[in-house]
One Martini backbone bead per residue (centre of mass of N, CA, C, O) as a GRO file, in nm:
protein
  325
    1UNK     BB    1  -3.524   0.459  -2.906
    2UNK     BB    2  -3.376   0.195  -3.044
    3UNK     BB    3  -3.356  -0.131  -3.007
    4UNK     BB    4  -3.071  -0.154  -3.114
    5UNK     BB    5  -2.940   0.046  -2.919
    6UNK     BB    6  -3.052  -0.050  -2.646
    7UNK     BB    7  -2.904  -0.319  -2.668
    8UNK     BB    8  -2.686  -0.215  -2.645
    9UNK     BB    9  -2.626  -0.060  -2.388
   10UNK     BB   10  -2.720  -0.293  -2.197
   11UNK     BB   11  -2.432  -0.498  -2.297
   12UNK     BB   12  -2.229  -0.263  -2.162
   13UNK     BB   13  -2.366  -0.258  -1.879
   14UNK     BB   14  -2.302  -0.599  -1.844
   15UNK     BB   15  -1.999  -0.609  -1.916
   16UNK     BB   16  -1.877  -0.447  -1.686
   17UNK     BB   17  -1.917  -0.576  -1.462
   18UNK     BB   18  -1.795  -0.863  -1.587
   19UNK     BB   19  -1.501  -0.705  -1.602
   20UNK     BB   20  -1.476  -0.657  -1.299
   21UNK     BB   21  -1.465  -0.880  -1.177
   22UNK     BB   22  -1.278  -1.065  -1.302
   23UNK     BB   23  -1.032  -0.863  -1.199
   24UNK     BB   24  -1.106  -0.920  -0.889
   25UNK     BB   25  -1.054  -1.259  -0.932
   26UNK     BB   26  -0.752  -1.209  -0.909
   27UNK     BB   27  -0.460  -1.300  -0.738
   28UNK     BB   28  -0.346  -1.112  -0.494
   29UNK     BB   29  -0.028  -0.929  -0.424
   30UNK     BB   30   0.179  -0.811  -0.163
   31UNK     BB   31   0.408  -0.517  -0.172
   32UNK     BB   32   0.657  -0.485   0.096
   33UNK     BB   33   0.803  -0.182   0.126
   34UNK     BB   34   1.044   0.051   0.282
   35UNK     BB   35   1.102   0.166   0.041
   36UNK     BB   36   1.108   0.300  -0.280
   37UNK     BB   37   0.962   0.292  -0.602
   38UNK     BB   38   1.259   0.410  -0.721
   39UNK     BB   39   1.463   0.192  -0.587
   40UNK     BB   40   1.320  -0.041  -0.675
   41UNK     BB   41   1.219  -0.079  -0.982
   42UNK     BB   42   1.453  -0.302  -1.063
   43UNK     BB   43   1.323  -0.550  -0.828
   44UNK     BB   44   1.041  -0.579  -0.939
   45UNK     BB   45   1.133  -0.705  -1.238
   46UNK     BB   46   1.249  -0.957  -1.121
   47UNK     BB   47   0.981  -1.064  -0.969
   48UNK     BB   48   0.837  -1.086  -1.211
   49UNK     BB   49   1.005  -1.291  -1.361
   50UNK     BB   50   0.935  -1.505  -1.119
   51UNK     BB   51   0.680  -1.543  -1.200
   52UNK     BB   52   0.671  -1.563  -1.544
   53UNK     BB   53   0.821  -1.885  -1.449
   54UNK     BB   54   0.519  -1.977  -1.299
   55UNK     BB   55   0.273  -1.833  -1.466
   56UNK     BB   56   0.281  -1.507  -1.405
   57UNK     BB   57   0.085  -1.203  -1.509
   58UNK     BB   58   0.075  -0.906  -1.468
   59UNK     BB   59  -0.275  -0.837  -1.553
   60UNK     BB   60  -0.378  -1.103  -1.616
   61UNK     BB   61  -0.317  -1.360  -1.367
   62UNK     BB   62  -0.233  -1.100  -1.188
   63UNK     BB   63  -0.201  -0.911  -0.899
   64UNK     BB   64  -0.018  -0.574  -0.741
   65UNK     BB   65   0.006  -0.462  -0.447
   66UNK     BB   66   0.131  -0.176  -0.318
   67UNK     BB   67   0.368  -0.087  -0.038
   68UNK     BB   68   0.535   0.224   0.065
   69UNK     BB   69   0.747   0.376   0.323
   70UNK     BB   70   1.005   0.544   0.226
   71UNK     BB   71   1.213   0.502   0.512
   72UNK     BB   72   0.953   0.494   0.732
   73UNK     BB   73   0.938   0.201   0.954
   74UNK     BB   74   0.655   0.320   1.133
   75UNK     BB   75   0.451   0.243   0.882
   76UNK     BB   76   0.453  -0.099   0.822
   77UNK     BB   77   0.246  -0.220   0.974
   78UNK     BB   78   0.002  -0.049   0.838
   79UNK     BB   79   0.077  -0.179   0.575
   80UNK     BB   80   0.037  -0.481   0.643
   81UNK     BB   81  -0.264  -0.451   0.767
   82UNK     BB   82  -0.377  -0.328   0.493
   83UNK     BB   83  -0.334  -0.615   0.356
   84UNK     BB   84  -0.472  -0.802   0.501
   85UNK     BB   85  -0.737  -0.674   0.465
   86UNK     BB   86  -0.773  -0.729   0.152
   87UNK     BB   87  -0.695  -0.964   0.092
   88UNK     BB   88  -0.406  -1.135   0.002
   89UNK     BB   89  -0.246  -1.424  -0.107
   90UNK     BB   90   0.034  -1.252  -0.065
   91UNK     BB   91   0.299  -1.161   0.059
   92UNK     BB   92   0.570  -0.933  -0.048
   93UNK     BB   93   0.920  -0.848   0.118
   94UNK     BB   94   1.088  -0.553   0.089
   95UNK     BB   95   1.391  -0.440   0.317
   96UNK     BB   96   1.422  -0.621   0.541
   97UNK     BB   97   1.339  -0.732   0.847
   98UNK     BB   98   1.119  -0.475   0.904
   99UNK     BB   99   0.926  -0.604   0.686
  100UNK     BB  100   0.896  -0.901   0.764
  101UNK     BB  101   0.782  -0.834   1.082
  102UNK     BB  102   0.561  -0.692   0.980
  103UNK     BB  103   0.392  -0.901   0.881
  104UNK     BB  104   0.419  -1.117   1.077
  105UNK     BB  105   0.253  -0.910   1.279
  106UNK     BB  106   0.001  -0.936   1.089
  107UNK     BB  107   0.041  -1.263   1.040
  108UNK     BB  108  -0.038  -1.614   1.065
  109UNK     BB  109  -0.185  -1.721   0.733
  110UNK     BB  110  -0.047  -1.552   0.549
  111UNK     BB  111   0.129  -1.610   0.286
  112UNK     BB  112   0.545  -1.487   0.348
  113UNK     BB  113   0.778  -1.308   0.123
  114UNK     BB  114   1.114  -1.308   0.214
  115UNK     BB  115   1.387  -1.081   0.241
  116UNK     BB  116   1.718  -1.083   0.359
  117UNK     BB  117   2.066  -1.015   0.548
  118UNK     BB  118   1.964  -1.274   0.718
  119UNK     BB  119   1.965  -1.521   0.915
  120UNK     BB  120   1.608  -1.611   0.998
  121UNK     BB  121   1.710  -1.747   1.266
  122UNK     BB  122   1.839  -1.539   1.402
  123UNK     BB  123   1.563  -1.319   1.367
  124UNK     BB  124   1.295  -1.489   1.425
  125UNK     BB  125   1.123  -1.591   1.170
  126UNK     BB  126   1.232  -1.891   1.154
  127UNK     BB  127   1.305  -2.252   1.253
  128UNK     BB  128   1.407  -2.316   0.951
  129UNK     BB  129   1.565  -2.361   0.634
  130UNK     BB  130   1.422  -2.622   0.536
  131UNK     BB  131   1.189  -2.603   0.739
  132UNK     BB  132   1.031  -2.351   0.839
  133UNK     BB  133   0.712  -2.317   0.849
  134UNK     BB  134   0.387  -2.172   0.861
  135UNK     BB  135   0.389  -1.878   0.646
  136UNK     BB  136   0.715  -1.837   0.586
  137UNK     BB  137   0.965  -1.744   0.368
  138UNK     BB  138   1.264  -1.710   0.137
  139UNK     BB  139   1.545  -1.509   0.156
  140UNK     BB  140   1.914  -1.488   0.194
  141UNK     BB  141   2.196  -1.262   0.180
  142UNK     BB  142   2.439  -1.248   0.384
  143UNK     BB  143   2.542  -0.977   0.485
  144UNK     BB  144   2.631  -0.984   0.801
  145UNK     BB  145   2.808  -1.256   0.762
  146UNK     BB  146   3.048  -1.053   0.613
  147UNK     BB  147   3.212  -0.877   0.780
  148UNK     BB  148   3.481  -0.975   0.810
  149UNK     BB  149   3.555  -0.938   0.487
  150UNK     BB  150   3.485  -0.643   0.434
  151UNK     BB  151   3.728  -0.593   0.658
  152UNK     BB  152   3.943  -0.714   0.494
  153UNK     BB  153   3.889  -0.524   0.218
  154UNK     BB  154   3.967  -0.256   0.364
  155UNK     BB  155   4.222  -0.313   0.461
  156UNK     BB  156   4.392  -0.361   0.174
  157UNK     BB  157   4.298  -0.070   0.068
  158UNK     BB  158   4.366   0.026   0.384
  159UNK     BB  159   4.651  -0.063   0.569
  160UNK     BB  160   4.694   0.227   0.729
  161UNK     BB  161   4.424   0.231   0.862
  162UNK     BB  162   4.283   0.351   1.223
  163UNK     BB  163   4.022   0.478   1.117
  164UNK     BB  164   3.670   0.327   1.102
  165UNK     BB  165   3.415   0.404   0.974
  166UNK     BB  166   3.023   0.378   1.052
  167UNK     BB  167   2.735   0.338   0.899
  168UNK     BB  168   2.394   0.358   1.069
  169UNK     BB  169   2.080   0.224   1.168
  170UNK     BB  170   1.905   0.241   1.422
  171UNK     BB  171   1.598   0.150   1.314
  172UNK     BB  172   1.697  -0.131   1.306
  173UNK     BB  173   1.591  -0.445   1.367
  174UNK     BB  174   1.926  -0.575   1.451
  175UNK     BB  175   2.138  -0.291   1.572
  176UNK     BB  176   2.264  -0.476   1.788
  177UNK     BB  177   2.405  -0.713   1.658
  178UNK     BB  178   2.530  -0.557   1.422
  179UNK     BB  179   2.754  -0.417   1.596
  180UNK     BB  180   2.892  -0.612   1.708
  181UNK     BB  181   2.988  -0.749   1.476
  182UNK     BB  182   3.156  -0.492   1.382
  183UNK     BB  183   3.298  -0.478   1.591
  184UNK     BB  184   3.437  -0.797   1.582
  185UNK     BB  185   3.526  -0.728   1.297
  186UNK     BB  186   3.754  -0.510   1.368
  187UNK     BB  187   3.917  -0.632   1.563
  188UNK     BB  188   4.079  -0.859   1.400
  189UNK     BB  189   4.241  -0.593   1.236
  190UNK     BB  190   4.262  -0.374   1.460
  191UNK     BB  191   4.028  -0.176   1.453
  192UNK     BB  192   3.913   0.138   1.470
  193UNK     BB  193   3.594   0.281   1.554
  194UNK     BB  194   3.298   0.439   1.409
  195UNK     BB  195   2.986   0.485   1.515
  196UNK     BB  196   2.721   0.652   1.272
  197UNK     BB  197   2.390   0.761   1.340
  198UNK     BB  198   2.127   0.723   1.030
  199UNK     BB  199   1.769   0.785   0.971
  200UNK     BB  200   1.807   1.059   0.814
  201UNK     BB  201   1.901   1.291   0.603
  202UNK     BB  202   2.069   1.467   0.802
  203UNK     BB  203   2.205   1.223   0.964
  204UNK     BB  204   2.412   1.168   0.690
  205UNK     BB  205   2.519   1.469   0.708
  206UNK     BB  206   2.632   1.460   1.010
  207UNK     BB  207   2.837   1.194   0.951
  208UNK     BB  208   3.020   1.359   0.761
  209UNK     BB  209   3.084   1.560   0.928
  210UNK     BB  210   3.236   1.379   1.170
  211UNK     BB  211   3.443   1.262   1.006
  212UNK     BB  212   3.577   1.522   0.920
  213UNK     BB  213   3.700   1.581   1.226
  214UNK     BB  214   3.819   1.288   1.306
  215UNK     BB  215   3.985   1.172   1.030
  216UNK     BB  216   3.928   0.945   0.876
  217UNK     BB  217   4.015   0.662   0.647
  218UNK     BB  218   3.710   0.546   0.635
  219UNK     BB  219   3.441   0.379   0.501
  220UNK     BB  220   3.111   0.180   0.627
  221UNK     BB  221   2.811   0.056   0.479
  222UNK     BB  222   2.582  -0.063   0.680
  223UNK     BB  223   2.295  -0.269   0.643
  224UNK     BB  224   2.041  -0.114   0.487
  225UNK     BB  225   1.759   0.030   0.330
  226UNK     BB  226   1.782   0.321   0.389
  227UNK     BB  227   2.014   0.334   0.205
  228UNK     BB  228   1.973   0.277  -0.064
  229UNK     BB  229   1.765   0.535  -0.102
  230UNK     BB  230   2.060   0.713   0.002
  231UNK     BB  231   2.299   0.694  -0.199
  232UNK     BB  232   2.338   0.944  -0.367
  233UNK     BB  233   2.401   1.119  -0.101
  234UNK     BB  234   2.650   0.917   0.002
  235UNK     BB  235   2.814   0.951  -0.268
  236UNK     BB  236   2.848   1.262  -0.279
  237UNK     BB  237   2.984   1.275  -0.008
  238UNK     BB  238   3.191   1.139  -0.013
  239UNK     BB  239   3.342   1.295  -0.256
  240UNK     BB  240   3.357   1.581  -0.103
  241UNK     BB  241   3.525   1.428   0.156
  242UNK     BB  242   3.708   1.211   0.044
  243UNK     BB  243   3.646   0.918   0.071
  244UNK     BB  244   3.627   0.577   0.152
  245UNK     BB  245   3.404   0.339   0.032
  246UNK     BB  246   3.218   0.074   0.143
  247UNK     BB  247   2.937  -0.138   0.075
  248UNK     BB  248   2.681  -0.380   0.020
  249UNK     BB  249   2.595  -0.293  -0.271
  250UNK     BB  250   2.627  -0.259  -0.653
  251UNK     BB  251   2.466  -0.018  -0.694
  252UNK     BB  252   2.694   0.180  -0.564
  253UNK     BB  253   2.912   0.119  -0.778
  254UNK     BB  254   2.739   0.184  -1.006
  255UNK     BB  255   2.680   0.486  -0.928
  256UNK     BB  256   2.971   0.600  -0.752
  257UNK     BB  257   3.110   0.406  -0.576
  258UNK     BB  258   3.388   0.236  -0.476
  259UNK     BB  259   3.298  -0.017  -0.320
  260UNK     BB  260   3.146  -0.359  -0.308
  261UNK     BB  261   2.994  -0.625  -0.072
  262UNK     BB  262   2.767  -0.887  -0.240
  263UNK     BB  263   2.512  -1.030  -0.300
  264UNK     BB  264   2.294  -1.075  -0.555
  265UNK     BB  265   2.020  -0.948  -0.596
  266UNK     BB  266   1.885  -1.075  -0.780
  267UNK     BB  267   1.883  -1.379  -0.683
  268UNK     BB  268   1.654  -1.286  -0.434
  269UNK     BB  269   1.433  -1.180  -0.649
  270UNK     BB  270   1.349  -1.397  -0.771
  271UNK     BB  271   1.230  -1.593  -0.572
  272UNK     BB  272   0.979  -1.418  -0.492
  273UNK     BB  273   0.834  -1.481  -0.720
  274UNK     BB  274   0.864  -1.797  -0.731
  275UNK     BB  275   0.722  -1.819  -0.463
  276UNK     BB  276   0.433  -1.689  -0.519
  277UNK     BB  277   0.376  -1.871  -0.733
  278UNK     BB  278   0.373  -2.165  -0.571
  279UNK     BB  279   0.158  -2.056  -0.395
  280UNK     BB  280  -0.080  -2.005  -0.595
  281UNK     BB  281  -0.091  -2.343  -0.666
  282UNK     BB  282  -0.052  -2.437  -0.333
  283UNK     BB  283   0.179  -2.417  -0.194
  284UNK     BB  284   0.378  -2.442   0.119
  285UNK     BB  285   0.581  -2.212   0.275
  286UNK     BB  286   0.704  -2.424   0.482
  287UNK     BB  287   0.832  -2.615   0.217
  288UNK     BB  288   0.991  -2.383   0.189
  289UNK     BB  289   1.334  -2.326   0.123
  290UNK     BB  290   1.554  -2.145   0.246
  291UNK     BB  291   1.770  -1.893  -0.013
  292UNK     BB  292   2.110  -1.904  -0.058
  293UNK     BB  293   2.389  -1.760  -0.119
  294UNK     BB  294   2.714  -1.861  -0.319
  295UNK     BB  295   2.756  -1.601  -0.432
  296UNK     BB  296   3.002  -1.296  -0.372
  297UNK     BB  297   3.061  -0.998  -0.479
  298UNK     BB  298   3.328  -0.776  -0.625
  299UNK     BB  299   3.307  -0.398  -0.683
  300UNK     BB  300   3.486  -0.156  -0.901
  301UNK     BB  301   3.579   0.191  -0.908
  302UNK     BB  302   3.781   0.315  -1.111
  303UNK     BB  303   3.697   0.624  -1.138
  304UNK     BB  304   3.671   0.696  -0.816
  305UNK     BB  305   3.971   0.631  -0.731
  306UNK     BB  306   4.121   0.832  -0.919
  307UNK     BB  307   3.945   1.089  -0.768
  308UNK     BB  308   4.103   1.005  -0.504
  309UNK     BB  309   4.397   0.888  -0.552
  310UNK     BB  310   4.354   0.556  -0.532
  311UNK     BB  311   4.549   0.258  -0.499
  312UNK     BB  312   4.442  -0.057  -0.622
  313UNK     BB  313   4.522  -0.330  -0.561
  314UNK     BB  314   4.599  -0.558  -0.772
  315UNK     BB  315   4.495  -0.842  -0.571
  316UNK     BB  316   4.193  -0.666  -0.609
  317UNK     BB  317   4.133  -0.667  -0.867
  318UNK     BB  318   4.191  -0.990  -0.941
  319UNK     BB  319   3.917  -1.054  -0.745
  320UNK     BB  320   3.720  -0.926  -0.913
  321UNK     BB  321   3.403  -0.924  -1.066
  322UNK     BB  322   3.397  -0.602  -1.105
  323UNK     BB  323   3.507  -0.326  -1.321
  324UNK     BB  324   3.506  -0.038  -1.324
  325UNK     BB  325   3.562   0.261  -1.580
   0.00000   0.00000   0.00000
């Protein structure tokens, strides 16, 4: 071999090495989801933008480890304490509580940026919004807090309406104090409700099956992340058995449900990034506050209330955030 065909491959053999290095030591990302990567995918592309606005570029000057449970709650622990192992520099959480929570439980000192359903001192993830403490941070959509409202766009929709189902996920987080308030903000309207309970692809279908057995006059899909992964089959049996529908997220009224009310996902997760960036800058999870929403849409689908036969009163389409056509 020629002297300088062999210092070229020496060259390759030595420069190797240290481009896999350079790529090694760039600052890691953990990001733990509940739902799948089909379902988060543009809820990711907003985090990067978060990322992006604090001068973080995947693949760039960060990288970024994905662990998605698929909406199998049971997984979550395994997939968090293997982020833990990796030692990445920040775990970012979504999918709700059960994400949140199952960080939490694995790590007292990685900093976790997370969102959720609910007020996170309610939930027992931090002791304080203005100022968490610990390890923890993110942003909360405050689902839960807004079921008085929910109902009250029920009623408004269907006054007529004797019986509304309620479809839940038992494996959820804070399922026990969920059905309370839904309880009680069901009572408030006067209105007879059926809790119906739904954590796998079978039991979705079970529940629309007792829909309408039972002949409810509408149904309410309480907020929970494995319903938003099955979206579509929720969408396909409300048509199906024409039922009334109303969401807690607007991608479901985009995808072709009646009816959503709750904060803009955009605005949640873009913190997301922006905490993880600021975190990686050097700042302290505990010394950011808690992200809470100012606005909440209402998004109203004509094209399926239609289909369904259904007259959406005037002064809800006036006060709706966005209507599809």
């Amino acid at each position: 071999m020629k002297r300088r065909q062999f210092i070229s491959l020496l060259g390759g053999a030595v420069a190797w090495p240290i481009a896999a290095r350079a790529e090694q030591q760039l600052p890691v990302i953990g990001i733990l989801s509940s739902r799948s990567r089909a379902t988060d995918a543009l809820l990711i592309a907003v985090i990067r933008q978060g990322l992006n606005d604090t001068g973080f570029i995947e693949g760039r000057n960060v990288s970024i480890e994905y662990r998605w449970a698929e909406g199998k709650y049971d997984r979550l622990a395994a997939l968090a304490t293997d982020l833990v192992h990796r030692k990445v520099a920040v775990i970012v959480t979504i999918g709700g509580e059960v994400a949140a929570h199952a960080a939490k439980a694995a790590t007292a000192t990685l900093p976790v940026v997370f969102t959720v359903a609910t007020d996170p001192v309610r939930s027992g993830l931090v002791s304080s919004l203005h100022r968490p403490g610990g390890n923890l941070t993110g942003s909360s959509a405050l689902l839960l807090e807004i079921e008085p409202k929910r109902f009250g766009l029920l009623h408004e929709l269907r006054p007529d309406a004797t019986t509304i189902g309620v479809l839940v996920n038992p494996s959820g987080a804070l399922i026990d104090t969920q059905v309370n308030d839904i309880r009680s903000a069901a009572s408030s309207f006067g209105r007879e409700i059926a809790i119906l309970n739904a954590s796998t692809i079978a039991e979705i279908d079970a529940a629309f099956a007792t829909l309408r057995q039972m002949r409810a006059d509408a149904l309410s899909v309480a907020t929970d992340p494995f319903f938003l992964d099955r979206a579509t089959q929720i969408i396909v049996l409300a048509a199906r058995h024409a039922v009334p529908v109303l969401y807690f997220r607007r991608e479901f009224a985009v995808a072709g449900g009646l009816m959503s009310y709750g904060s803009n996902p955009d605005d949640n997760y873009r913190v997301l990034g922006a905490y993880a960036g600021r975190i990686l800058k050097g700042e302290k999870p505990g010394d950011l506050p808690i992200q809470q929403p100012t606005r909440f849409e209402l998004v109203i689908n004509l094209s399926t209330a239609r289909a369904l036969a259904l007259d959406v009163p005037a002064t809800l389409l006036a006060r709706a955030d966005e209507v599809i056509e």
